[in-house]
LOMARGU-63828 format. One record per residue (C-alpha): residue number from 1; residue in one letter; y, z, x. Coordinates in pm, whole numbers, plus 50000, padded with zeros to 5 digits. Each point is the difference from the previous one (the first is absolute). Layout:
<nodes>
node tigu NUM&palo a&north Y&up Z&east X
...
</nodes>
This chain:
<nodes>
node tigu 1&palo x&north 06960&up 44970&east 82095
node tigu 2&palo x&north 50018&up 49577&east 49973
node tigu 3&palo x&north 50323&up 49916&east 50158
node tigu 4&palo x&north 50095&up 49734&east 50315
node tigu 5&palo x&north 49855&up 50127&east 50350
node tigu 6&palo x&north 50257&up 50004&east 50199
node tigu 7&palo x&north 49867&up 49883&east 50298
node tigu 8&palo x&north 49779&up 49668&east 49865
node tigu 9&palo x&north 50208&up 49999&east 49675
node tigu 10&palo x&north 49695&up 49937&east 49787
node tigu 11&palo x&north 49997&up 50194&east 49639
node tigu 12&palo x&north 49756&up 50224&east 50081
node tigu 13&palo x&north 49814&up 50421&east 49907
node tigu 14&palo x&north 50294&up 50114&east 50276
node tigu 15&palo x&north 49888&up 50303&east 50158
node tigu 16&palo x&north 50149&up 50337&east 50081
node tigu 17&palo x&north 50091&up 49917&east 50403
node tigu 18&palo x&north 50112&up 50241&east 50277
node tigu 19&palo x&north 50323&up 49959&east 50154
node tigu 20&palo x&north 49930&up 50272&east 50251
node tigu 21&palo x&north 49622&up 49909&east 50109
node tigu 22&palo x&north 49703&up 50243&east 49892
node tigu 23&palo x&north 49947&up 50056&east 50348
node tigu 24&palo x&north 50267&up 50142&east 50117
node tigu 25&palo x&north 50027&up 50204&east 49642
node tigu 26&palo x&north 49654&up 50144&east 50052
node tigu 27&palo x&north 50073&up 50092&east 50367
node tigu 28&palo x&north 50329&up 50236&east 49883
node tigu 29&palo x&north 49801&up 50157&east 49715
node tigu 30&palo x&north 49670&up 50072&east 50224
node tigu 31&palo x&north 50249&up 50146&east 50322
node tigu 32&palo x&north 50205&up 50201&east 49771
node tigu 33&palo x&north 49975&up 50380&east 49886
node tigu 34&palo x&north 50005&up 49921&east 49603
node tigu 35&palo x&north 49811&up 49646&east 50013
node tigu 36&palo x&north 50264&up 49866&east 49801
node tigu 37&palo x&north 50320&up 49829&east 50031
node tigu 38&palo x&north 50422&up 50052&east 49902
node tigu 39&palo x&north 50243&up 49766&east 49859
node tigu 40&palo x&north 50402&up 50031&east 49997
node tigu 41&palo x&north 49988&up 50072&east 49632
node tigu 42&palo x&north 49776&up 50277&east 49861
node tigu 43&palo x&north 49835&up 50306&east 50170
node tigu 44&palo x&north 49639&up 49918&east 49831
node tigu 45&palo x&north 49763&up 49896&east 50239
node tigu 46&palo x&north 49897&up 49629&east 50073
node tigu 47&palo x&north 49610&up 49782&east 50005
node tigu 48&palo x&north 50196&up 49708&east 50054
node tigu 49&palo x&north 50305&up 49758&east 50116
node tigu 50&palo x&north 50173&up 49749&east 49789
node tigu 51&palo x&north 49742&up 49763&east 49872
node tigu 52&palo x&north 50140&up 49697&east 49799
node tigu 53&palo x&north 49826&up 49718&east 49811
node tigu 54&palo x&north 50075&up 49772&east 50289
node tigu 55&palo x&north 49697&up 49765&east 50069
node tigu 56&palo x&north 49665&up 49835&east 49826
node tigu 57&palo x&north 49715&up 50120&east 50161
node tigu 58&palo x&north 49905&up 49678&east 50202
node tigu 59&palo x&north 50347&up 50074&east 50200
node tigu 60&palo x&north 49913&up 50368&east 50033
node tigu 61&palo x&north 49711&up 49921&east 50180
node tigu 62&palo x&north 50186&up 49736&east 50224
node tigu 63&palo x&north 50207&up 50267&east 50075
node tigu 64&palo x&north 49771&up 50240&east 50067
node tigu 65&palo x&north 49816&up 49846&east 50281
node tigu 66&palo x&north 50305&up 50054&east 50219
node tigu 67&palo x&north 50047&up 50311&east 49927
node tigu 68&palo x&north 49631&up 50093&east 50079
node tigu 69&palo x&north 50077&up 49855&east 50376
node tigu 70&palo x&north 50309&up 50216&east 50010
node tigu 71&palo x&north 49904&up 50331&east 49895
node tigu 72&palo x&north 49654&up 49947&east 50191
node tigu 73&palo x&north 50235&up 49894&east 50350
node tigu 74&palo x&north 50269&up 50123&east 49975
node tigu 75&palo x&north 50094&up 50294&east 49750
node tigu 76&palo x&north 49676&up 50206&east 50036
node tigu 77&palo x&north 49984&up 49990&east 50394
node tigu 78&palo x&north 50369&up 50113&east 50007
node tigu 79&palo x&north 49998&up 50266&east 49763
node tigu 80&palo x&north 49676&up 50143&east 50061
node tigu 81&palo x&north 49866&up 49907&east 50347
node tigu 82&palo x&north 50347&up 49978&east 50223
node tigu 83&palo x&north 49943&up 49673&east 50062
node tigu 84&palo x&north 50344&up 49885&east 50197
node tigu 85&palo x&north 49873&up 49612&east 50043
node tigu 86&palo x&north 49939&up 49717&east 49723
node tigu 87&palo x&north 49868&up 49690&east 50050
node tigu 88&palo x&north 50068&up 49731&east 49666
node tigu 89&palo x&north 49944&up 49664&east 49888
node tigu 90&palo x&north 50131&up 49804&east 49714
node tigu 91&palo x&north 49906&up 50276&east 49728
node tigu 92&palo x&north 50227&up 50250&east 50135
node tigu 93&palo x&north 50343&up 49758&east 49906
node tigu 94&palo x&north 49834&up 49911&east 49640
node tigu 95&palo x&north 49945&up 50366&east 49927
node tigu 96&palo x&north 50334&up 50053&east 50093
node tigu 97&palo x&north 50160&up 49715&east 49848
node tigu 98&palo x&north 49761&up 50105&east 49666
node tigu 99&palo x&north 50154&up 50386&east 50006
node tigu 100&palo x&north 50364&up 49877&east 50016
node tigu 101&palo x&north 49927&up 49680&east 49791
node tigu 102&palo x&north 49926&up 50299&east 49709
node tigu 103&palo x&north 50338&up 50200&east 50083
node tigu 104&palo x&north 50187&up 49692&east 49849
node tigu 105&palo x&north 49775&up 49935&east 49746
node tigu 106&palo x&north 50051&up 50255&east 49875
node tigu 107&palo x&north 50404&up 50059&east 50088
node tigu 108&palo x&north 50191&up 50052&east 49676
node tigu 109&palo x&north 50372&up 50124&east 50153
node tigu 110&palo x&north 50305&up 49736&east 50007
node tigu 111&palo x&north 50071&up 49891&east 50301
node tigu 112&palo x&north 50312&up 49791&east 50150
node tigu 113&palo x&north 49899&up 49618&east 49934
node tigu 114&palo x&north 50025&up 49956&east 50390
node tigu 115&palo x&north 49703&up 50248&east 50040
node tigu 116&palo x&north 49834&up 49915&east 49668
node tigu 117&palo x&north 49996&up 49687&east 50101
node tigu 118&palo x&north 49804&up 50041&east 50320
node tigu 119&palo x&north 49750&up 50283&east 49860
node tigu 120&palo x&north 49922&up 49674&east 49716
node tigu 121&palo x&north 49926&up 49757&east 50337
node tigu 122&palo x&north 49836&up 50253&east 50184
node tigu 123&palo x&north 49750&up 50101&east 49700
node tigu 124&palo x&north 49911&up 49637&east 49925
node tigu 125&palo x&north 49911&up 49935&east 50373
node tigu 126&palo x&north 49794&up 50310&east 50022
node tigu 127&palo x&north 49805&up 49853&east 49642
node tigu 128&palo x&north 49935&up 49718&east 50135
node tigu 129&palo x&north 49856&up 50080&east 50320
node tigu 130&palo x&north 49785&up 50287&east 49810
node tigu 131&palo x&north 49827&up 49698&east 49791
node tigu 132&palo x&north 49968&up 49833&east 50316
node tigu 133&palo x&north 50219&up 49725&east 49871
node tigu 134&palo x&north 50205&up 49987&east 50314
node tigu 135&palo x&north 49906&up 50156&east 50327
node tigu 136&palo x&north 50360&up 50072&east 50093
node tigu 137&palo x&north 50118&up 50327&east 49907
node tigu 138&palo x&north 50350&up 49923&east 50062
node tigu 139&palo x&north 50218&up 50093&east 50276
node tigu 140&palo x&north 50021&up 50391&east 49875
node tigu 141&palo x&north 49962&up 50246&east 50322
node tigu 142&palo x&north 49654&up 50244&east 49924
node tigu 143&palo x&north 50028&up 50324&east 50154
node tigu 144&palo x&north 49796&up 50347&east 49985
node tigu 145&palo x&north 50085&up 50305&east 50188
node tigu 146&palo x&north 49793&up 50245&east 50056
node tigu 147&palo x&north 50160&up 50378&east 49953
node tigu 148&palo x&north 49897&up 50384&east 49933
node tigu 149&palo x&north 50203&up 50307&east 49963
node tigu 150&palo x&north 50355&up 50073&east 50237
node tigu 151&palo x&north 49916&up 50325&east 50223
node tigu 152&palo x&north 50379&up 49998&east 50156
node tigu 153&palo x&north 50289&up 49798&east 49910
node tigu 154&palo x&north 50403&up 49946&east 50161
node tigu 155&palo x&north 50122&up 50021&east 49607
node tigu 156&palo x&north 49957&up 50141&east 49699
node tigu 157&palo x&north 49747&up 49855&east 49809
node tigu 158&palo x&north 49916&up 50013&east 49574
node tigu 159&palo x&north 49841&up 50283&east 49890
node tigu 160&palo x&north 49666&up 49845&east 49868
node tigu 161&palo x&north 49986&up 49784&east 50347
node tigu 162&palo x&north 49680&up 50085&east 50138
node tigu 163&palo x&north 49816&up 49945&east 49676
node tigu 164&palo x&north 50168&up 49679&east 49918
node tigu 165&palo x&north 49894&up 49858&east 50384
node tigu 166&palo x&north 49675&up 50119&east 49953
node tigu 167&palo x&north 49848&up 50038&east 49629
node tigu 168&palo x&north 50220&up 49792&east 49796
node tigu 169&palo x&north 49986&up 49691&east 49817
node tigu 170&palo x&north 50270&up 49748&east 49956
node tigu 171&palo x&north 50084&up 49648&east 49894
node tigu 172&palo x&north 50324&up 49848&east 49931
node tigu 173&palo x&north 50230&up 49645&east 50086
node tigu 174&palo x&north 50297&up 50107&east 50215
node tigu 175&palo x&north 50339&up 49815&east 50010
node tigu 176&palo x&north 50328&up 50054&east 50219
node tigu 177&palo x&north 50330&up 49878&east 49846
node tigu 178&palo x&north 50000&up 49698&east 50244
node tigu 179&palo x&north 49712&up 49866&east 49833
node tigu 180&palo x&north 49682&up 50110&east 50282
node tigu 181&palo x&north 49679&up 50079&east 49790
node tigu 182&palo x&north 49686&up 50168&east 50079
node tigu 183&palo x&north 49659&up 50125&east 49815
node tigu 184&palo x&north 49924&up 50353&east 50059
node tigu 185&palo x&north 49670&up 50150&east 49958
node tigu 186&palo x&north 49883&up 50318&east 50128
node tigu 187&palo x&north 49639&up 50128&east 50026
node tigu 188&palo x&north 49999&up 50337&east 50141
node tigu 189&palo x&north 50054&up 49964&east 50344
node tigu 190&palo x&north 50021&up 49632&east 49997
node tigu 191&palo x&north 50337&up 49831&east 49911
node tigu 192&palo x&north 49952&up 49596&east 49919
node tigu 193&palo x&north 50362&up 49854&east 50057
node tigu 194&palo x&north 50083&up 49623&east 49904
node tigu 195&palo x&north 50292&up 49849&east 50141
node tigu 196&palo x&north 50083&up 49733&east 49720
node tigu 197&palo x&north 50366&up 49901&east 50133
node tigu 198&palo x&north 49985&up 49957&east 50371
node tigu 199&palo x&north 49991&up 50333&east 50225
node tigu 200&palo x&north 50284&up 50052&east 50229
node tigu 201&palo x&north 49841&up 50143&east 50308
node tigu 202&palo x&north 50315&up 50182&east 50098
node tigu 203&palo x&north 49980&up 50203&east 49717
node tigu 204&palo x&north 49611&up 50009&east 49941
node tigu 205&palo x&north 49803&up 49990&east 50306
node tigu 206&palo x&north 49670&up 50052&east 49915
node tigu 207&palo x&north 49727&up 49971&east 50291
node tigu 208&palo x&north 49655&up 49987&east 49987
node tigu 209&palo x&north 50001&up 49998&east 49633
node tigu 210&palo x&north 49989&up 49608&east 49874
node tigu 211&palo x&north 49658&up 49856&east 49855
node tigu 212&palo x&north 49950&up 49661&east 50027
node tigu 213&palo x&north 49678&up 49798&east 49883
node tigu 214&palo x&north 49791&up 50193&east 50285
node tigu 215&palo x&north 50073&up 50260&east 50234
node tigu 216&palo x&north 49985&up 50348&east 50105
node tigu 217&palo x&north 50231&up 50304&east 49932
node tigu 218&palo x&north 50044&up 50320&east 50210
node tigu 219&palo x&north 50142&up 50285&east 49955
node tigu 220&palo x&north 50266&up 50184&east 50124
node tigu 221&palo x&north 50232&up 49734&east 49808
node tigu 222&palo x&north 50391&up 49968&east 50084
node tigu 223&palo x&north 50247&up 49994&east 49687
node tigu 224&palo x&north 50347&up 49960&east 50071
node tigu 225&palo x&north 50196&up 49952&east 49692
node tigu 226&palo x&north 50346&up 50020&east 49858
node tigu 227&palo x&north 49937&up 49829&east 49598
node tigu 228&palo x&north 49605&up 50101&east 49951
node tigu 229&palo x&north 50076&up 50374&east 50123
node tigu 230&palo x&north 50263&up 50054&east 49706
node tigu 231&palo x&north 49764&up 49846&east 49744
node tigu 232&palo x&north 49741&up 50231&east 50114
node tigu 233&palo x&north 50193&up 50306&east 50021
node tigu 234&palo x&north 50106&up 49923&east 49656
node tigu 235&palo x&north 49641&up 49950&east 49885
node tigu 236&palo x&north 49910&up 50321&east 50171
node tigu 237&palo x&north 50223&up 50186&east 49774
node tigu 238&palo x&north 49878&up 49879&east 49659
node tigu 239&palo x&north 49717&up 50309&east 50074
node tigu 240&palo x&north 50271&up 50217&east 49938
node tigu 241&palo x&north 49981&up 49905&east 49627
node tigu 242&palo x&north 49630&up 50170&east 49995
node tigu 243&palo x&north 50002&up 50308&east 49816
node tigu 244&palo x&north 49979&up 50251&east 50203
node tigu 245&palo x&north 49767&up 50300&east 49856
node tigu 246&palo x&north 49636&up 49976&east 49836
node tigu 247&palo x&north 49896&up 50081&east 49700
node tigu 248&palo x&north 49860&up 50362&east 49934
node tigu 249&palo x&north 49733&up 49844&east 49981
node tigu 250&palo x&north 49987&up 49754&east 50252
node tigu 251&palo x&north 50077&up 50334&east 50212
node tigu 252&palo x&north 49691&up 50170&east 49913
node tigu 253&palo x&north 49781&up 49713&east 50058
node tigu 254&palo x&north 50130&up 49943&east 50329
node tigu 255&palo x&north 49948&up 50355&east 50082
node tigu 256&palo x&north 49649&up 50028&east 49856
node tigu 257&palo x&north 49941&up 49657&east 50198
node tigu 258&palo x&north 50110&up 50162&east 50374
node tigu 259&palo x&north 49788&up 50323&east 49886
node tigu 260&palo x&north 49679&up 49776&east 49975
node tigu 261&palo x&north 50015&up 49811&east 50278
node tigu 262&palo x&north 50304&up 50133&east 50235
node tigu 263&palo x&north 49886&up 49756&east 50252
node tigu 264&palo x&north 50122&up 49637&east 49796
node tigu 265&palo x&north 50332&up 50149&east 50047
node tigu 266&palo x&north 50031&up 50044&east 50353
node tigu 267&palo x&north 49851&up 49688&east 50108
node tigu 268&palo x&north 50207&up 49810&east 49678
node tigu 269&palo x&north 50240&up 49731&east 50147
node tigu 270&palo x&north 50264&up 50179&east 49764
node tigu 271&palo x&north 49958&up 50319&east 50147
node tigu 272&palo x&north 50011&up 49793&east 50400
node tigu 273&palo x&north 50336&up 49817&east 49807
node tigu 274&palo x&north 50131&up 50378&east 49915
node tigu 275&palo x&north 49962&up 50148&east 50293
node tigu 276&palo x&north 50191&up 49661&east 50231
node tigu 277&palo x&north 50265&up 50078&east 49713
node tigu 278&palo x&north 50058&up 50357&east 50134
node tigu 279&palo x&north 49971&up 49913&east 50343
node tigu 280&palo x&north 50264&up 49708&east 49959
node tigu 281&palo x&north 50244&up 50209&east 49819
node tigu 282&palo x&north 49939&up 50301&east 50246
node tigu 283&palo x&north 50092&up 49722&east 50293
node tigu 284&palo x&north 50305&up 49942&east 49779
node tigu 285&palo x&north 50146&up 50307&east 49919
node tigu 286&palo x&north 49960&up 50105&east 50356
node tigu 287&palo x&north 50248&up 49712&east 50120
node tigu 288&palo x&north 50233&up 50025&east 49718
node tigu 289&palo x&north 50013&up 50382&east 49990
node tigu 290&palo x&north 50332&up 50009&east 50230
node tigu 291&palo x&north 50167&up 49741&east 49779
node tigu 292&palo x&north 50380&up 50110&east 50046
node tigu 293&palo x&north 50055&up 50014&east 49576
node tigu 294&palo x&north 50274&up 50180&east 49859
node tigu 295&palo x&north 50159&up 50089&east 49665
node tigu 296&palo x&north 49856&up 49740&east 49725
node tigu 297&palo x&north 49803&up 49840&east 50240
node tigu 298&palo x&north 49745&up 50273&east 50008
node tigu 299&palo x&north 49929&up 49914&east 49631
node tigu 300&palo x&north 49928&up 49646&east 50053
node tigu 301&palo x&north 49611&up 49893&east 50000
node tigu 302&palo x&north 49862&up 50154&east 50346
node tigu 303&palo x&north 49930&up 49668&east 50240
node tigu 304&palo x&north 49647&up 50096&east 50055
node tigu 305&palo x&north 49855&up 49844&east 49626
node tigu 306&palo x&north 49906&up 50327&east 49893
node tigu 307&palo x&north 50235&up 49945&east 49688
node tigu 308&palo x&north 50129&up 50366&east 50027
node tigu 309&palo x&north 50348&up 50051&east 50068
node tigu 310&palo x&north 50126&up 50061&east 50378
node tigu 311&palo x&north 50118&up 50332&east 49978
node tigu 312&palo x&north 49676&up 50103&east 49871
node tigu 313&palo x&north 49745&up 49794&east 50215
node tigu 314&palo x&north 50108&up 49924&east 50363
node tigu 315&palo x&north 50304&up 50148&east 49985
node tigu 316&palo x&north 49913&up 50327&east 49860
node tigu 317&palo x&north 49900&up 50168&east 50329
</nodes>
């Protein structure tokens, strides 16, 4: 497809580019019990994330090199070795800056002119400093927190939690109605967070999360927030949207698949994510089980995020 790269502007033979990297896509799809993927929108199975005709090939590759370092450093000791420190240089912020520089790329909502305007000045900085044009990346807070699933919890949480904190993928701008904006991205258990309006540490105080040009980051992380824990809940319950039931089909595969080889589902990270799911919820209905609900109330959603009624979850002993 000849069209303008987005990133060098040059006409160019634009290739199909991942929002979502390939890494992190190939990591889901080997840890899972199906080897494939879901999206919000059909039950069928999934190879792939959203690929658009984004870049020419000679800005896929600049791209690329980053994201090498990253999944080499970073994703791949985290997810598969348990590695709780990270030591970066400079190609950790321009892989970064490269995954949310693609989010608005690729943005097609309306958005107030207030926030428009800033995702325009924040997405011309970022292509700049991506050609190396500029070495300033502007003045756009980088952060990346490191997460898995919630085993216990002091309220209720969305039903599809647990698989959102640890299996999902996600990338999308984020805007309050007082004008703050932010670039989401989510891979797995990673979640890449750019503060685009300044952060107001009273309401998000993040520690131990920042990257700068060189550093190191450690887990545990601290996330105290008020405006990014809203967004996120909201994000969280987008899952809800994905159809619920296979496929005969898609049944009988799965089946045949745990017959063969009953092994790939017990050490599956979905089958580790299903089984924090029930012991979260357990932990849940146990301390809202003497919830003093009366009358109507009992018919109201039961606070535990199991999505069945009161009277007939935690309140049907």
């Amino acid at each position: 497809m000849v069209d303008e790269c987005r990133l060098c502007r040059n006409q160019a033979n634009l290739q199909r580019s991942h929002i979502i990297p390939r890494f992190a896509v190939q990591w889901v799809k080997d840890t899972s019990l199906t080897g494939y993927l879901r999206n919000l929108t059909s039950p069928k199975r999934q190879q792939e994330t959203r690929r658009p005709y984004l870049l020419c090939a000679a800005c896929e590759e600049r791209l690329s090199l980053d994201e090498r370092q990253f999944a080499q450093r970073i994703f791949i000791p985290y997810h598969s070795e348990g590695r709780t420190e990270f030591r970066y240089e400079e190609w950790m912020r321009r892989f970064l800056i490269g995954l949310l520089w693609r989010i608005l790329a690729v943005r097609t909502a309306s958005y107030p002119c207030n926030v428009g305007y800033v995702y325009s000045a924040a997405s011309e900085t970022w292509r700049r400093f991506l050609l190396s044009e500029t070495q300033d990346p502007g003045e756009y807070e980088l952060h990346v927190f490191f997460g898995d699933v919630v085993l216990d919890s002091t309220f209720a949480l969305p039903p599809k939690a647990n698989w959102y904190f640890a299996r999902a993928f996600d990338a999308a701008p984020g805007f309050s109605r007082a004008g703050e904006a932010l670039v989401y991205a989510k891979l797995a258990k990673i979640m890449v967070v750019a503060f685009l309006t300044p952060r107001d540490p009273q309401r998000e105080n993040w520690q131990g999360t920042q990257v700068l040009s060189i550093g190191t980051l450690r887990t545990p992380q601290t996330m105290i927030t008020k405006g990014f824990g809203a967004f996120l809940q909201d994000r969280m319950r987008l899952l809800e949207r994905i159809p619920g039931k296979m496929t005969p089909r898609q049944f009988d595969k799965l089946v045949a698949s745990v017959e063969a080889d009953p092994s790939r589902l017990l050490s599956s990270e979905s089958h580790r994510v299903f089984l924090a799911d029930q012991e979260v919820r357990g932990r849940l209905q146990t301390r809202f089980r003497q919830l003093p609900m009366r009358g109507s109330d009992r018919n109201r959603p039961c606070p535990c995020g199991s999505g069945r009624k009161y009277k007939r979850c935690c309140g049907g002993g």
